[in-house]
NUMARBA-565287 format. One record per atom (N, C-alpha, C, O): z negated, x negated, y negated; atom name; residue in three letters; residue number from 1. Coordinates in Angstrom, 2 decimals, m for minus. Layout:
% NUMARBA-565287
[[Z, X, Y], "CA", "Ala", NUM],
...
***
This chain:
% NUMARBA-565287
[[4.79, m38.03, 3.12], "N", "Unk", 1],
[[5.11, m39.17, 2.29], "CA", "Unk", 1],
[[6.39, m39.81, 2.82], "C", "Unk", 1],
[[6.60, m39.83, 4.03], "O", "Unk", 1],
[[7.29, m40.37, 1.92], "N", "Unk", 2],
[[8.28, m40.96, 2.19], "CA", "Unk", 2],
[[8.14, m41.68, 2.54], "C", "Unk", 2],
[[7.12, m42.21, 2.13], "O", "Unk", 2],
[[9.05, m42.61, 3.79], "N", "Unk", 3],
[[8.25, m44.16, 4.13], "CA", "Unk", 3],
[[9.20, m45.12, 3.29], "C", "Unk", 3],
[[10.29, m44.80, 2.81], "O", "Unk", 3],
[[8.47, m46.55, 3.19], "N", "Unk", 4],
[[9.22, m47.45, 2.33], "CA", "Unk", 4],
[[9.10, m48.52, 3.46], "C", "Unk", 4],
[[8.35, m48.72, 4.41], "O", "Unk", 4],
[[10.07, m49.05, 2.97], "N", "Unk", 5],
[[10.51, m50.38, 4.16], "CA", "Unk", 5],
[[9.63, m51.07, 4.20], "C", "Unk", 5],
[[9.06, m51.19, 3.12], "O", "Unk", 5],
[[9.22, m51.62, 5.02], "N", "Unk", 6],
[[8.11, m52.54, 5.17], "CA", "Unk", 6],
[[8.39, m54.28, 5.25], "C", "Unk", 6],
[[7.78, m55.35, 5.25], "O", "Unk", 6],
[[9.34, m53.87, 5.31], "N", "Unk", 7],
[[10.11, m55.94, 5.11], "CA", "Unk", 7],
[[10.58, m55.68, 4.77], "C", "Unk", 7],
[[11.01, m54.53, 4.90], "O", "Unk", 7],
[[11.10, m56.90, 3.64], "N", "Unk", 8],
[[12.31, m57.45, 2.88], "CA", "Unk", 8],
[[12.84, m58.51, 3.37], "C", "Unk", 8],
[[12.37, m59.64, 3.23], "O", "Unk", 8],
[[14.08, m58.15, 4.12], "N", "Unk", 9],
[[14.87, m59.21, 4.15], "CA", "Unk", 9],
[[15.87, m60.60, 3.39], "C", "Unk", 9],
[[16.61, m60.22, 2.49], "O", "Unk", 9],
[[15.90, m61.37, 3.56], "N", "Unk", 10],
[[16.56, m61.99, 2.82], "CA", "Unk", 10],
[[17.46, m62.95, 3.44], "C", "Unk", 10],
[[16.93, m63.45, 4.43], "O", "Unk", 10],
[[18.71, m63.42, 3.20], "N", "Unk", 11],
[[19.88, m64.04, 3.70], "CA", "Unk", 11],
[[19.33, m65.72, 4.02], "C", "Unk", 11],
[[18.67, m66.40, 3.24], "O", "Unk", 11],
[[19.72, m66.06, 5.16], "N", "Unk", 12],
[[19.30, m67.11, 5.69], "CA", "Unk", 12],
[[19.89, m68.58, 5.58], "C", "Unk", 12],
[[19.50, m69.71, 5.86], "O", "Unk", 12],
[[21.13, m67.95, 4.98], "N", "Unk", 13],
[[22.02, m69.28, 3.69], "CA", "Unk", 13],
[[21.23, m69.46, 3.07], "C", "Unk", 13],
[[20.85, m70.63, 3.03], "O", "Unk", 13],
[[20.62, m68.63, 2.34], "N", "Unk", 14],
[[20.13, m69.30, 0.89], "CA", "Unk", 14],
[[18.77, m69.99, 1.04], "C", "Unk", 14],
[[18.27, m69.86, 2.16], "O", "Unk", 14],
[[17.98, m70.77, 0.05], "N", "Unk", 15],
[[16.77, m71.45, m0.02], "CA", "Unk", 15],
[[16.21, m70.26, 0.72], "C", "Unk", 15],
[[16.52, m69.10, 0.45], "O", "Unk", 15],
[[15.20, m70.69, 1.85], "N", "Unk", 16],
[[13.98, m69.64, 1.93], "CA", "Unk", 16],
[[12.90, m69.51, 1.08], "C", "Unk", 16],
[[12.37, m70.45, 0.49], "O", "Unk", 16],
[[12.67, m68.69, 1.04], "N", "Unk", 17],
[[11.77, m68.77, m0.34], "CA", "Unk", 17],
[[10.19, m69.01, m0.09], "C", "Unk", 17],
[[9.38, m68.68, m0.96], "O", "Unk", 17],
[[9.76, m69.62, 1.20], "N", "Unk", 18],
[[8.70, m70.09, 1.53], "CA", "Unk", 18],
[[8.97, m71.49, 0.90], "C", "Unk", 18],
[[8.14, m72.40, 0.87], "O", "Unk", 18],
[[10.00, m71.54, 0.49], "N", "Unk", 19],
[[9.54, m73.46, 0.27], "CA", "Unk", 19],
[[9.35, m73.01, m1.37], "C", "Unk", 19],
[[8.76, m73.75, m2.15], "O", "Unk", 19],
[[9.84, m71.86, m1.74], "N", "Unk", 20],
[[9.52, m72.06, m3.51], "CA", "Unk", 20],
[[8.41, m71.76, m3.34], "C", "Unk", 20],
[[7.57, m72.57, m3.75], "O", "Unk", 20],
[[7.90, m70.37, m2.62], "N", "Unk", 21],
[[6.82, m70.47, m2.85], "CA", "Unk", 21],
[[5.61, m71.52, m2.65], "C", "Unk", 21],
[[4.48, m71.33, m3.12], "O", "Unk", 21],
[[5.94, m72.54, m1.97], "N", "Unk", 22],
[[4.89, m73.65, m1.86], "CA", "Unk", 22],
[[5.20, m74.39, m2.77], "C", "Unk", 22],
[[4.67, m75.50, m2.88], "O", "Unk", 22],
[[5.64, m74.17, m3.17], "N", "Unk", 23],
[[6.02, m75.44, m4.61], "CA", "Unk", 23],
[[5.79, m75.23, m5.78], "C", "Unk", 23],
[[5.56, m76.09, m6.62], "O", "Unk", 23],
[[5.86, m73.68, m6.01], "N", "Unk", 24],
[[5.90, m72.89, m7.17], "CA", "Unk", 24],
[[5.00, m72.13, m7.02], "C", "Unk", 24],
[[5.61, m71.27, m6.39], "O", "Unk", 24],
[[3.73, m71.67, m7.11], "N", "Unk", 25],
[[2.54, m70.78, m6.50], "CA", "Unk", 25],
[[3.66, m69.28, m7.52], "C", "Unk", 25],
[[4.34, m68.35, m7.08], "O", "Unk", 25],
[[3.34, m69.73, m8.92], "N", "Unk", 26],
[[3.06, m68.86, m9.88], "CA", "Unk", 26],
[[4.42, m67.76, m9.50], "C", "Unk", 26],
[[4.24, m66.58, m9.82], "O", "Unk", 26],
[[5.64, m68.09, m8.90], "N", "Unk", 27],
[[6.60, m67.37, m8.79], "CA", "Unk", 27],
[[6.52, m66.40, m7.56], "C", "Unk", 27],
[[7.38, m65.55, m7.34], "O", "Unk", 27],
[[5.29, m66.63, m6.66], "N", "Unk", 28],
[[5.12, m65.78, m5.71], "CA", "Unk", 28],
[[4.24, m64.92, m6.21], "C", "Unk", 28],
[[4.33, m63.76, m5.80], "O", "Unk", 28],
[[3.05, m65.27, m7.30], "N", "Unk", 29],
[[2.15, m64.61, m8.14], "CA", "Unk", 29],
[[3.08, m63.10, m8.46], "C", "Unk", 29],
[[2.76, m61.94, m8.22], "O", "Unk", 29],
[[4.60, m63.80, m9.24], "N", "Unk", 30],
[[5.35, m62.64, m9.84], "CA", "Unk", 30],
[[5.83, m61.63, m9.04], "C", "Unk", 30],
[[5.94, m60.45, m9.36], "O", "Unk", 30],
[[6.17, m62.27, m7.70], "N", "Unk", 31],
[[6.75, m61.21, m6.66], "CA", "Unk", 31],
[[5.73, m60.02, m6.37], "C", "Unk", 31],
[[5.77, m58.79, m6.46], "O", "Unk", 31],
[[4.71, m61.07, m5.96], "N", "Unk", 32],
[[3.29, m60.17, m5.85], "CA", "Unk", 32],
[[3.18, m58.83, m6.62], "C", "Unk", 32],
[[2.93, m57.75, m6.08], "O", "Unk", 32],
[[3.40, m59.03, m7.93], "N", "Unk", 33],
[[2.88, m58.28, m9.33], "CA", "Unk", 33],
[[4.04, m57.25, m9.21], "C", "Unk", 33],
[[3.72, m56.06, m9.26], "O", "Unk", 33],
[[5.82, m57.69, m9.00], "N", "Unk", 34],
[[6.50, m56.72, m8.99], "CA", "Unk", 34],
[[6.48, m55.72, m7.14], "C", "Unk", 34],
[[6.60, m54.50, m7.07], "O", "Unk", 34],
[[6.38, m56.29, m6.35], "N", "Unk", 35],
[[6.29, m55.22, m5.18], "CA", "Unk", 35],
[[4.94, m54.39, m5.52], "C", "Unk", 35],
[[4.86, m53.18, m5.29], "O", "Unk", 35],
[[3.75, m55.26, m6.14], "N", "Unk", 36],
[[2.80, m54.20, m6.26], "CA", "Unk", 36],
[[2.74, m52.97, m7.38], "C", "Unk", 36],
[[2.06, m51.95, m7.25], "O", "Unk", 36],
[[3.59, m53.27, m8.50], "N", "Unk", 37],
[[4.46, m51.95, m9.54], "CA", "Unk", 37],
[[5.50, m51.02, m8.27], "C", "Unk", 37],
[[5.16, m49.93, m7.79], "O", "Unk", 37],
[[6.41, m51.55, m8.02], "N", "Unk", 38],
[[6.79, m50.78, m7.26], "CA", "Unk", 38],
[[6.44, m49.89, m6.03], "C", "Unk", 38],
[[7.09, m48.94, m5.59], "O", "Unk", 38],
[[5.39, m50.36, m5.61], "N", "Unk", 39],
[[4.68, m49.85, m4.45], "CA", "Unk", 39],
[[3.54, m48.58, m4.64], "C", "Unk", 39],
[[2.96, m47.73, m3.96], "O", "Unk", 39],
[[3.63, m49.01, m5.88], "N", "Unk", 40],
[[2.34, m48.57, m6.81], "CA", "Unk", 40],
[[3.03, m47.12, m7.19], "C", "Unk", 40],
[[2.85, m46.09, m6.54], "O", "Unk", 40],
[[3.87, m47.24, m8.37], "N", "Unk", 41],
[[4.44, m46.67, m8.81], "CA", "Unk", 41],
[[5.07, m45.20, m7.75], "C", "Unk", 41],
[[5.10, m44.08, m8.25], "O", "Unk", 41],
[[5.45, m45.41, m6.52], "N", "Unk", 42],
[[5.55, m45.02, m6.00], "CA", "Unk", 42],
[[4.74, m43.88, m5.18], "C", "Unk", 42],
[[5.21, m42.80, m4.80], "O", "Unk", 42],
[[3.70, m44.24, m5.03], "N", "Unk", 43],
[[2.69, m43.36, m4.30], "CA", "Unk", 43],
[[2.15, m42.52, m6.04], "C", "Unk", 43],
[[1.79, m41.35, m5.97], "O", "Unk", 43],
[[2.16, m43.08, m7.19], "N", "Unk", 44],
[[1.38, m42.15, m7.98], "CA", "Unk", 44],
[[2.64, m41.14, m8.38], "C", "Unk", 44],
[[2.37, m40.21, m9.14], "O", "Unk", 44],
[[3.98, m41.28, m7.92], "N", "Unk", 45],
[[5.55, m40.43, m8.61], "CA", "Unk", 45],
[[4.56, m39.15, m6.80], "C", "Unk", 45],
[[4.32, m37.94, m6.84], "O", "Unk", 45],
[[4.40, m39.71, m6.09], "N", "Unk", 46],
[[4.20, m39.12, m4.40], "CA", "Unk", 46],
[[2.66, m37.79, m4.86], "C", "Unk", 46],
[[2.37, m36.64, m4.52], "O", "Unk", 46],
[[2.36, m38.36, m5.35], "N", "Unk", 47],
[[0.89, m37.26, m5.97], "CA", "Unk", 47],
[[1.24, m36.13, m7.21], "C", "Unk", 47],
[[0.92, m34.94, m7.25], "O", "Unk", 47],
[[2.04, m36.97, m8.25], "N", "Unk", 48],
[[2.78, m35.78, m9.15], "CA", "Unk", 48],
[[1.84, m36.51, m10.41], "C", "Unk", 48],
[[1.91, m35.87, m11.47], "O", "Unk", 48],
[[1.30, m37.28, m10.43], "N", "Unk", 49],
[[0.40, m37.80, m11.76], "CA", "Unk", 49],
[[1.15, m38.56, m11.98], "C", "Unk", 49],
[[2.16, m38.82, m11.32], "O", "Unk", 49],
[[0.75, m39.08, m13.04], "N", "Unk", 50],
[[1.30, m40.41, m14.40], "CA", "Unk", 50],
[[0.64, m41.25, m14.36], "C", "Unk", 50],
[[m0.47, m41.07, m13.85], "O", "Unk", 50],
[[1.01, m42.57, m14.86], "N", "Unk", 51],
[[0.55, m44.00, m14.55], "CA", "Unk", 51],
[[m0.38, m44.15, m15.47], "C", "Unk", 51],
[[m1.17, m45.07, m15.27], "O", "Unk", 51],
[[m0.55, m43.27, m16.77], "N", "Unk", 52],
[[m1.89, m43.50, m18.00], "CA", "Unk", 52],
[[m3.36, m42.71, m16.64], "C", "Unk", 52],
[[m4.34, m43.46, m16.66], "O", "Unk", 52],
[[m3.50, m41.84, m15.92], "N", "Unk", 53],
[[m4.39, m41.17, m15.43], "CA", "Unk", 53],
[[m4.54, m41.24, m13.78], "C", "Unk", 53],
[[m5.24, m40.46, m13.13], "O", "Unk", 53],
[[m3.85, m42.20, m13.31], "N", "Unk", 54],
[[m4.05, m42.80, m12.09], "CA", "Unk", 54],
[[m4.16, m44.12, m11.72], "C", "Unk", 54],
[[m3.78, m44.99, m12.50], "O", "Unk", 54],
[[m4.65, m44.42, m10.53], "N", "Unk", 55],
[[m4.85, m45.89, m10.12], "CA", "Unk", 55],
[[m4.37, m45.91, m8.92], "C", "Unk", 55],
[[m4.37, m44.92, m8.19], "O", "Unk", 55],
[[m3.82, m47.29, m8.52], "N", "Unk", 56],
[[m3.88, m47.72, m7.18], "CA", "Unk", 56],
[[m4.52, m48.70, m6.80], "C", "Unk", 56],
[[m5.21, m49.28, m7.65], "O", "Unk", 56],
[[m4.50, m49.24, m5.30], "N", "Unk", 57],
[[m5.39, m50.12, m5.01], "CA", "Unk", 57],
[[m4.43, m50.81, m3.89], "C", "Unk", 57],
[[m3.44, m50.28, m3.39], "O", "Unk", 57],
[[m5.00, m52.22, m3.57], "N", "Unk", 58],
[[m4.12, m52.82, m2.57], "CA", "Unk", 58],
[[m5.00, m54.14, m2.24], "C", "Unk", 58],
[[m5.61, m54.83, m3.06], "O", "Unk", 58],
[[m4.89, m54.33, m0.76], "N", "Unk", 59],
[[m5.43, m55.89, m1.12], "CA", "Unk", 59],
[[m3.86, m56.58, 0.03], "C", "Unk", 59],
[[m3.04, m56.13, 0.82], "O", "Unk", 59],
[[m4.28, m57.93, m0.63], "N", "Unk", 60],
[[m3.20, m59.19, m0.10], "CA", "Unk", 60],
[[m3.70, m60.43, 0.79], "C", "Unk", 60],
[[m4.72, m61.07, 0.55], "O", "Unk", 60],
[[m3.16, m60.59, 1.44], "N", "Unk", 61],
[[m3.69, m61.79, 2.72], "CA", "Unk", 61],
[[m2.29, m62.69, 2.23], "C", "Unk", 61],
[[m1.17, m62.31, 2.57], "O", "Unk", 61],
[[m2.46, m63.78, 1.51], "N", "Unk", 62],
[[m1.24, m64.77, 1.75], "CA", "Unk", 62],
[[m1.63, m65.95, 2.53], "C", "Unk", 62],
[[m2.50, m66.74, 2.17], "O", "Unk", 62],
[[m0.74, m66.06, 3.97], "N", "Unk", 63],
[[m1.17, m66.32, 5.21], "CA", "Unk", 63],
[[0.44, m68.18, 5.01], "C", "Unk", 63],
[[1.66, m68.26, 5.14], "O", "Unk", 63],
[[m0.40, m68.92, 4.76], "N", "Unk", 64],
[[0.01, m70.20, 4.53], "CA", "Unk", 64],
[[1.35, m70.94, 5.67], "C", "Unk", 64],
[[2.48, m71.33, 5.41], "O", "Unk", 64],
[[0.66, m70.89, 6.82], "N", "Unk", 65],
[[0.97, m71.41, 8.32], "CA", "Unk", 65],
[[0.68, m70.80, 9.55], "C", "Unk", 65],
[[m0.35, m70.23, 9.91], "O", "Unk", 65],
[[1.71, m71.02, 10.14], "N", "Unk", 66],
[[2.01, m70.43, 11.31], "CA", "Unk", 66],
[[1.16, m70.81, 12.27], "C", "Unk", 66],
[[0.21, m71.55, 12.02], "O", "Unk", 66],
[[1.39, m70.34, 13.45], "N", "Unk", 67],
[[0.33, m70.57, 14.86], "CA", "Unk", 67],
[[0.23, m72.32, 14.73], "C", "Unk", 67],
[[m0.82, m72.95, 14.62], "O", "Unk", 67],
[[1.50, m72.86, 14.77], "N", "Unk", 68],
[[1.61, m74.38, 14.89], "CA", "Unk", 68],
[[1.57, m74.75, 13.46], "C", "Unk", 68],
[[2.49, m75.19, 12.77], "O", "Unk", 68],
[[0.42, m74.53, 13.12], "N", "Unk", 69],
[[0.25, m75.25, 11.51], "CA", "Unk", 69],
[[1.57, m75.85, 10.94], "C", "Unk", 69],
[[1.69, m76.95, 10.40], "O", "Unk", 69],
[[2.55, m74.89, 11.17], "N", "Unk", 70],
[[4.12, m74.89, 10.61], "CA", "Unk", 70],
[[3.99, m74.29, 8.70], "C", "Unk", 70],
[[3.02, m73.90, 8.05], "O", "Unk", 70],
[[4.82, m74.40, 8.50], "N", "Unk", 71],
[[5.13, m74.12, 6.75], "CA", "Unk", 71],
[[5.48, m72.40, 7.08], "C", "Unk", 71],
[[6.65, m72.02, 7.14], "O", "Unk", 71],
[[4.87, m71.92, 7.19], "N", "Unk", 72],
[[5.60, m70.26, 7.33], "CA", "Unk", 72],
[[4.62, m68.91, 5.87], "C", "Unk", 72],
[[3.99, m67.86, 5.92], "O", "Unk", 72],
[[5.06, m69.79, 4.88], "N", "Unk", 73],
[[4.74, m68.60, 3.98], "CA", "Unk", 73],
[[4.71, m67.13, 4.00], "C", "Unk", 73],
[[5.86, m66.74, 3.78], "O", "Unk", 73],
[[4.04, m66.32, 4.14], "N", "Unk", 74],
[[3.81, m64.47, 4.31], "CA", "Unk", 74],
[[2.83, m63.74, 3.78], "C", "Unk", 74],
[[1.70, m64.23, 3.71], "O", "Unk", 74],
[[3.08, m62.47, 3.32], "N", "Unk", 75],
[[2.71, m61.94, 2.81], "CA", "Unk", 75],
[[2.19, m60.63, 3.80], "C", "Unk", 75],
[[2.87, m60.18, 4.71], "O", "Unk", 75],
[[0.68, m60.06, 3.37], "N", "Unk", 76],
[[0.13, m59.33, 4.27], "CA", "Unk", 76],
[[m0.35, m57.97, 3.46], "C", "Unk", 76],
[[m1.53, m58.12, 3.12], "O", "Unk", 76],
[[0.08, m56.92, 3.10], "N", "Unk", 77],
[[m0.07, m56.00, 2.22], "CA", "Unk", 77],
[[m0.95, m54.90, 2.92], "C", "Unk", 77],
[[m0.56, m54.55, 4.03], "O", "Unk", 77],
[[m2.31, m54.20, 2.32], "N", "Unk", 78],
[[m2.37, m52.76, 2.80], "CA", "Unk", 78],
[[m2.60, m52.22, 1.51], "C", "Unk", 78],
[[m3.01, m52.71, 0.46], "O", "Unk", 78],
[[m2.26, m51.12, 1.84], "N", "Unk", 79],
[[m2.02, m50.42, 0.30], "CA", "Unk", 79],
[[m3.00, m48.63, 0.65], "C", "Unk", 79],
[[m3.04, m48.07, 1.75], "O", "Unk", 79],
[[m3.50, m48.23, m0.34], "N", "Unk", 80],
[[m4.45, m47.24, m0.08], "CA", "Unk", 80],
[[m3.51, m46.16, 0.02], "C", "Unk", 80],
[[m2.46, m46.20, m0.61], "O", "Unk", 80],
[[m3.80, m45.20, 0.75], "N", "Unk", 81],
[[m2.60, m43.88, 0.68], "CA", "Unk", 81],
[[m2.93, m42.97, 0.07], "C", "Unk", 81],
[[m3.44, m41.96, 0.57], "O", "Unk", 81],
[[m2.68, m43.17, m1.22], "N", "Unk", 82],
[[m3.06, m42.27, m2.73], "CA", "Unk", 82],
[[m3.38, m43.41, m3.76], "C", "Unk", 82],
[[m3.18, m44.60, m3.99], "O", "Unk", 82],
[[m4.03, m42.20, m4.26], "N", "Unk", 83],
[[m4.03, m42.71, m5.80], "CA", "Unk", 83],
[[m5.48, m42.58, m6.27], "C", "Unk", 83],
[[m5.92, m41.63, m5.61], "O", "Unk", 83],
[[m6.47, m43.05, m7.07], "N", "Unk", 84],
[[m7.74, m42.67, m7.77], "CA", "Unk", 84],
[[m7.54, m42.10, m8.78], "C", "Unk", 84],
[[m6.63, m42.48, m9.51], "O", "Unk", 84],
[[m8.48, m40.82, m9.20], "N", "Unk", 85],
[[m8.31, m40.52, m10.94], "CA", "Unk", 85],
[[m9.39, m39.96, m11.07], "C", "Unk", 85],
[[m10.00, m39.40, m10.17], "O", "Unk", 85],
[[m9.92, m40.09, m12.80], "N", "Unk", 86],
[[m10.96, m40.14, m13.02], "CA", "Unk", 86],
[[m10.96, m39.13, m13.07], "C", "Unk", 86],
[[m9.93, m38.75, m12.51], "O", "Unk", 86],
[[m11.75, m37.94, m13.58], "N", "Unk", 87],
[[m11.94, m36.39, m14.00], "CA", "Unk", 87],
[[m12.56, m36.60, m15.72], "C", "Unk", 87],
[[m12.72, m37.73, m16.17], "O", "Unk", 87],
[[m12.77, m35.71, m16.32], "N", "Unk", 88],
[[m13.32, m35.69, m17.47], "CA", "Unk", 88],
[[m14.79, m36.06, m17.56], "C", "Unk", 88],
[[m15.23, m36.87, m18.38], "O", "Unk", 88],
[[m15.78, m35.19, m16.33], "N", "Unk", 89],
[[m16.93, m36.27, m16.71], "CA", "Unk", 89],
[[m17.13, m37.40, m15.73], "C", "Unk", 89],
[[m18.07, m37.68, m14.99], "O", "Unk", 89],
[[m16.10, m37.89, m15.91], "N", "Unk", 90],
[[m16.45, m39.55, m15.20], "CA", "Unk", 90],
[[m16.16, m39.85, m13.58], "C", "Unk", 90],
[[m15.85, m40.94, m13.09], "O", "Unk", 90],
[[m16.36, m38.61, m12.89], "N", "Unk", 91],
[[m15.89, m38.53, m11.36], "CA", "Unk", 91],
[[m14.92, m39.46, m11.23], "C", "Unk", 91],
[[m14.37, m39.79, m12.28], "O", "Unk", 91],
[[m14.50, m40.06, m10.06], "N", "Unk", 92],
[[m13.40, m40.89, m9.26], "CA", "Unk", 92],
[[m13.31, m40.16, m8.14], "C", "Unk", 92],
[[m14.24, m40.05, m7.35], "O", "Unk", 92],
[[m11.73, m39.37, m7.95], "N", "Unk", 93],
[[m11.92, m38.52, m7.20], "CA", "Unk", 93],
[[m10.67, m39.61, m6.39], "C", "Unk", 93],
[[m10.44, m40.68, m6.95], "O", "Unk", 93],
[[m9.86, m39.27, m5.01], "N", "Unk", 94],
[[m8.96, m39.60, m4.44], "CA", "Unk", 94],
[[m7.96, m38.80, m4.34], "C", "Unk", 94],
[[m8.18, m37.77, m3.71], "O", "Unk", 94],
[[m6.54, m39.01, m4.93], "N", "Unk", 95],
[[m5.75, m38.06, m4.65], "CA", "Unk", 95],
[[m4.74, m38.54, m3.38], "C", "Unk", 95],
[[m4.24, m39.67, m3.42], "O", "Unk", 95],
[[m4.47, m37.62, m2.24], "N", "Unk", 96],
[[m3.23, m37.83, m1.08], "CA", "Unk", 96],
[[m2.38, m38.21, m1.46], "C", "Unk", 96],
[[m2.39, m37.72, m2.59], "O", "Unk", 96],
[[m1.02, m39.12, m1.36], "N", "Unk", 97],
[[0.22, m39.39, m1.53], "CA", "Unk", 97],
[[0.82, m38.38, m0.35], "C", "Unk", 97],
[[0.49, m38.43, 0.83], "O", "Unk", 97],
[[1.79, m37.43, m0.96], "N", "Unk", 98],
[[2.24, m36.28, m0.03], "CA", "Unk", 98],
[[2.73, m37.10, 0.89], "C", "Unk", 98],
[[3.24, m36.64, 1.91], "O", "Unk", 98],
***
């Protein structure tokens, strides 16, 4: 499997985006939704299936504050390594992400 970066960096001029996200839930909702298409998307292109006949899975820890009950917005991702697909009679089998 190819590896994918595991942080995203972002420039330290600009707003950090822990303060939108505390201000704005719903716009971290969206980030959420697009790293998890992309992340997604990725491991089912890694198996050779299509997005109508596969699934992924992931869970999220959004971790508020820091050790010193500081403002430190983060995101905690594990992501399954593969994909689920059903079979014709109904099976849920697991497929490897090469």
């Amino acid at each position: 499997m190819s590896p994918l970066p595991s942080t995203i960096a972002f420039r330290k001029d600009k707003l950090p985006l822990r303060f939108l996200f505390a201000s704005r839930p719903e716009v971290m909702g969206q980030v959420l939704a697009v790293v998890y298409r992309v992340i997604g998307a990725h491991l089912i292109k890694q198996t050779g299936l299509s997005h109508k006949t596969a699934q992924t899975g992931a869970v999220t820890l959004i971790q508020r504050f820091g050790s010193a009950l500081n403002l430190n917005i983060h995101l905690h991702r594990l992501f399954l390594d593969g994909v689920y697909v059903e079979d014709a009679d109904g099976a849920v089998r697991h497929s490897s992400a090469r």
